[in-house]
N, C-alpha and C positions, 0 to 999 in steps of 0.2 A: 656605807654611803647610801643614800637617800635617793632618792628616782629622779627629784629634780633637779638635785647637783649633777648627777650622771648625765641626764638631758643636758642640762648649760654646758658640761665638758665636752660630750661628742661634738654639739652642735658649734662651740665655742661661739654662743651670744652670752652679755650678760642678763642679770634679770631681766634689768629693765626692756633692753631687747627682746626678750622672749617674752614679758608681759606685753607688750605692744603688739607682738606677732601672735598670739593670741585672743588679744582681746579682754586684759583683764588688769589690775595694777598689780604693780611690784609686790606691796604687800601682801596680795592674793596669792604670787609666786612664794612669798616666803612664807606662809598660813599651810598652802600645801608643800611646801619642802621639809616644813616642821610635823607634819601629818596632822593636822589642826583642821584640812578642808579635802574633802576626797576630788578627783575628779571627775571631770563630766564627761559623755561620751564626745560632745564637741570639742574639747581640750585635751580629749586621748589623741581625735582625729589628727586636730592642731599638732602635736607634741610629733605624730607619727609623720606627719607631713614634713614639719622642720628637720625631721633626723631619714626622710628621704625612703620610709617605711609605708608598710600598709598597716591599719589598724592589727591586723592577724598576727602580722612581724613584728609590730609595735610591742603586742602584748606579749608574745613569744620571746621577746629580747628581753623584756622585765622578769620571765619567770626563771630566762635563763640566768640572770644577776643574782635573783634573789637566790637560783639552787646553788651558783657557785659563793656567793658569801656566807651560805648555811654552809656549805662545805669545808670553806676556810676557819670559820667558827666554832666547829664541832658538833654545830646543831644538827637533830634529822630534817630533809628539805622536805617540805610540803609537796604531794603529789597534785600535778593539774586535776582538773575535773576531768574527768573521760578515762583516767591512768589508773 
């Protein structure tokens, strides 16, 4: 699962709600859900604010998804930086 389906679930908006609540079109939601556009640190902000986060927790909750789907996968998970 992809970081910005995961956003649309918790938050339960769709795209286009959360392109709007962000600031940017659907398309641009589905360019980065496809991993086709990175995001921007105003759009992490956005993203952390909708799901009721601080940017630290925002990013914290992302690496905690990505360690548990490495772990469901069999992959080894990527250590943060500082680890």
């Amino acid at each position: 699962m992809n970081l910005i389906r995961a956003v649309l679930e918790k938050s339960g908006l769709s795209q286009m709600e959360l392109a709007r609540r962000i600031g940017c079109s659907r398309s641009t939601i589905q360019r980065m859900g496809r991993g086709y556009r990175d995001l921007s640190l105003k759009e992490i902000t956005e993203l952390a604010d909708i799901l009721g986060m601080t940017r630290i927790g925002f990013i914290r909750w992302i690496e905690q998804r990505e360690r548990a789907l490495a772990l469901e996968t069999g992959e080894k998970p990527q250590k943060s930086k500082g680890e």
